[in-house]
N, C-alpha and C positions, 0 to 999 in steps of 0.2 A: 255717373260715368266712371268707370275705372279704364285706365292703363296701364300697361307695361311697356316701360320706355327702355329700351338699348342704346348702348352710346355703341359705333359703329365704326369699323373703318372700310365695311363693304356691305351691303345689301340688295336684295333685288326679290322680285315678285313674278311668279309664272303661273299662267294659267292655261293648260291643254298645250303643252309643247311652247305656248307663244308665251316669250318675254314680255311686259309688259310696262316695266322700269327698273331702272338701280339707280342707285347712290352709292357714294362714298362718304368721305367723312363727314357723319353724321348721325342724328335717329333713326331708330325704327319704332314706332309705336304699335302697338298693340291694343286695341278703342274695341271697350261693349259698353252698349247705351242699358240703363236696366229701366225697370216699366216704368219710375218715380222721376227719371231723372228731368230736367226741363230746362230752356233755354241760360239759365242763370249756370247751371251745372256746365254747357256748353263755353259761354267765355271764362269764366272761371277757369277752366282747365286748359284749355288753351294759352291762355295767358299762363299760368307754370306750366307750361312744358315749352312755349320759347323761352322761357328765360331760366328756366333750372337753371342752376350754375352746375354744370358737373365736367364741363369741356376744361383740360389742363392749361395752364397760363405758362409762361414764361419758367416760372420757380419750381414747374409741377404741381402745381395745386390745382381743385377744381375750383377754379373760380371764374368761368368764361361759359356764355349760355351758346344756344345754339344761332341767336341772334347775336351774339360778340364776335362769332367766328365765322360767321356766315355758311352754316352747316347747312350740309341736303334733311330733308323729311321723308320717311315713308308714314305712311297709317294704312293698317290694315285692322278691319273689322274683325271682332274678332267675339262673339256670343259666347263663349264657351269660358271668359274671364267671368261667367256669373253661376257656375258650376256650383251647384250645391252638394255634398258628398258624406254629408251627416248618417244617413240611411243608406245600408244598402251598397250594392257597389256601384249602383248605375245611377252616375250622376243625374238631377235636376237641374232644368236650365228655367226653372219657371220664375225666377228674377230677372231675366234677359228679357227687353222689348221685343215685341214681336216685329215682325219687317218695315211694315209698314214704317212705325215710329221710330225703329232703331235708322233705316236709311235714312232718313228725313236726318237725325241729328248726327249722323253719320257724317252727310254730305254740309251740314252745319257747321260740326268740327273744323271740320276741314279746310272749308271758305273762310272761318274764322281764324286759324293759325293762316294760313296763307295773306291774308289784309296784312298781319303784326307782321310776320317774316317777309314780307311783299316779294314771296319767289313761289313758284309754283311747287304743291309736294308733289309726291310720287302715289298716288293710290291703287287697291287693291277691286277685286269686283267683289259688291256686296254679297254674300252670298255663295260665291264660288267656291270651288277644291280649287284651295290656293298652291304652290309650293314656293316655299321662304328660303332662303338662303342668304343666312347673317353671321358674319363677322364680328361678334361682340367684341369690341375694345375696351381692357382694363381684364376683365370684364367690369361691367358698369352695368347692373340692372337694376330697375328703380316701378315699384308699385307705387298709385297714386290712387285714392278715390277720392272723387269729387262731395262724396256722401259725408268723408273726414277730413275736415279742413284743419285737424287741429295740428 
């Protein structure tokens, strides 16, 4: 799995005129499931991304996760984080799960950060023309794959 996690002081998700959620302060994730990945890849990531520390503390440091501060979540799916671009101009996306399997750990993710942060996120429709509207704060962007744990 890879993400791209935003630390946030405003976000929100639309689909076809209709709002569908926001947050404030907090993530936004950015979640592509790729064909290999599998349930371990699932809490694993999960588990860093509530607790990254990159939320500022008292002194200004990042030292306070999204669970220490009690921050909102978005996740929205996102296929196009498996962009192959080596050849060519027009990207590959043949490392990206296909629907079936990418929903399935999609909606896995998801249920899984939601147990650890015990608050409901904000999600996107699998599949959809989304439009995103984020507030990066700091800015603060943070790539993660599950594939490199090192």
């Amino acid at each position: 799995m890879r993400a791209v996690i935003q630390r946030v002081s405003h976000g929100s998700v639309t689909v076809e005129d209709k709002k569908l959620g926001e947050i404030n302060h907090g993530l936004v994730v950015l979640l592509g499931v790729d064909v290999n990945d599998n349930e371990e890849d699932v809490s694993w990531l999960a588990k860093k991304i509530a607790n990254l520390r990159i939320f500022r503390d008292e002194k200004k440091s990042m030292n306070n996760s999204l669970v220490n501060v009690n921050g909102d979540l978005m996740i929205i799916s996102q296929f196009t984080l498996f962009a192959k671009t080596k050849k060519g101009n027009r990207p590959s996306f043949i490392n990206a799960a296909k629907p079936p399997k990418a929903i399935n750990y999609y909606n896995s993710f998801c249920n899984e950060i939601e147990s650890i942060l015990r608050k409901r996120v904000i999600r996107g429709i699998f599949g959809a023309d989304m439009t995103l509207n984020i507030v990066n704060e700091g800015p603060v962007t943070i790539q993660i794959d599950s594939k490199n744990k090192d």
